[in-house]
C-alpha positions as CSV (number, residue, x, y, z in Angstrom):
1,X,0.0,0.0,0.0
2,X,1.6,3.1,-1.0
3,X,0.9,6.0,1.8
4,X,3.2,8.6,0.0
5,X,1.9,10.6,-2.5
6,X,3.8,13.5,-4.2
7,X,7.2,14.7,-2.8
8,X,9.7,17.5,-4.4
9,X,13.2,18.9,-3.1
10,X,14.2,22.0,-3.6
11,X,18.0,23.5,-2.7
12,X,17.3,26.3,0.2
13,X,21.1,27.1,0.2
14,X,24.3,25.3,0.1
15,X,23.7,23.2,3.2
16,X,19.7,22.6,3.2
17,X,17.3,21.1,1.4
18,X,13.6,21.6,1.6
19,X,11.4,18.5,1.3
20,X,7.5,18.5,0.5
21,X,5.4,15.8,0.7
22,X,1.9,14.5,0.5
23,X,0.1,11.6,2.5
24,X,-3.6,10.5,3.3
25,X,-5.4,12.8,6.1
26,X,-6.4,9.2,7.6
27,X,-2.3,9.1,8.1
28,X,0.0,9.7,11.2
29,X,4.2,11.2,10.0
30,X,6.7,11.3,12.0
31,X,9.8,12.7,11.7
32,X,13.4,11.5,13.1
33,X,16.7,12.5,11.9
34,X,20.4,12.5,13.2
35,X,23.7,13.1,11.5
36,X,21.8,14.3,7.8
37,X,20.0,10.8,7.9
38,X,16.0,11.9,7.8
39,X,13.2,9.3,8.2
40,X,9.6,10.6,7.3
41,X,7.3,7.7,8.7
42,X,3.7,7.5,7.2
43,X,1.4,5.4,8.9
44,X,-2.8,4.6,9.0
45,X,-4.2,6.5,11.8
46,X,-6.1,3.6,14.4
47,X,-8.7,1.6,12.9
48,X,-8.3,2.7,9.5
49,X,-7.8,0.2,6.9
50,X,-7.2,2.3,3.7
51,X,-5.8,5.3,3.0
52,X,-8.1,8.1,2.4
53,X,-8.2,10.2,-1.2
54,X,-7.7,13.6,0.3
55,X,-4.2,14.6,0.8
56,X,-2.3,16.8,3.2
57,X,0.9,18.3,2.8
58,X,3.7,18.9,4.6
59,X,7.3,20.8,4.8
60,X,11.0,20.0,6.2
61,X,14.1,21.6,6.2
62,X,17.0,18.6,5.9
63,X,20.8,20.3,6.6
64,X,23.8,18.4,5.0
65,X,26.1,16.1,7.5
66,X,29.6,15.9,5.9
67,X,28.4,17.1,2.7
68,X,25.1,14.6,2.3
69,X,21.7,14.1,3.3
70,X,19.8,11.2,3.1
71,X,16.3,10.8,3.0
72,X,13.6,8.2,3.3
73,X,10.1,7.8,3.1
74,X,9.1,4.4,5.6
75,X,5.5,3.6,5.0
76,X,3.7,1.0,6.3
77,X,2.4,-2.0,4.0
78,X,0.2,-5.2,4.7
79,X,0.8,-8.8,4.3
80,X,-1.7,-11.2,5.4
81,X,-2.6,-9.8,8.9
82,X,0.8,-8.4,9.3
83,X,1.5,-5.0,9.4
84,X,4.8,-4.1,8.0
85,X,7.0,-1.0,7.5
86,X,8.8,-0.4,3.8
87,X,11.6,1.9,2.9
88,X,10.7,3.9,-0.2
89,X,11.8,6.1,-1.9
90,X,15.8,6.6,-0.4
91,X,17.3,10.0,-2.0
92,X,20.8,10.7,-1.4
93,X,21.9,14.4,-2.0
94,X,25.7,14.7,-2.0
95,X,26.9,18.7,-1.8
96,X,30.3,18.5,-3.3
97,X,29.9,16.3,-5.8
């Protein structure tokens, strides 16, 4: 199940990155980061069982750690009762490349 709808990055100044993305308004994010490594977790809000069609949108600055950032989106999928977490998409940005 794909939680993540649109997403766009755009260069704020030599060091930071601004990140935009959509998810379901049925959805909980979360955001952790350390070091230039940024997780944005998407996940069903309690009791829901698909995501909605109505979208929100939100905004994060990410600021380079030795010259990268990493990003990933971890969203939550299902198997068979199971409820699982899936790492997608994973951008790299490398500054002095």
């Amino acid at each position: 199940m794909e939680l993540l709808g649109t997403y766009s990055i755009k260069r704020v100044d030599e060091k930071n990155y601004e990140v935009t993305y959509d998810f379901p308004d049925n959805c909980l994010f979360s955001t952790v980061h350390k070091d230039g490594v940024y997780v944005f977790t998407i996940e069903l809000k309690s009791g829901q069982t698909q995501p909605s069609t109505t979208f929100v949108t939100e905004k994060a600055t990410c600021t380079a750690f030795k010259d990268v950032i990493e990003i990933s989106f971890l969203q939550e999928d299902y198997s068979i009762l199971l409820k699982t977490f899936k790492k997608r998409p994973k951008i790299r940005i490398d500054i002095n490349e």
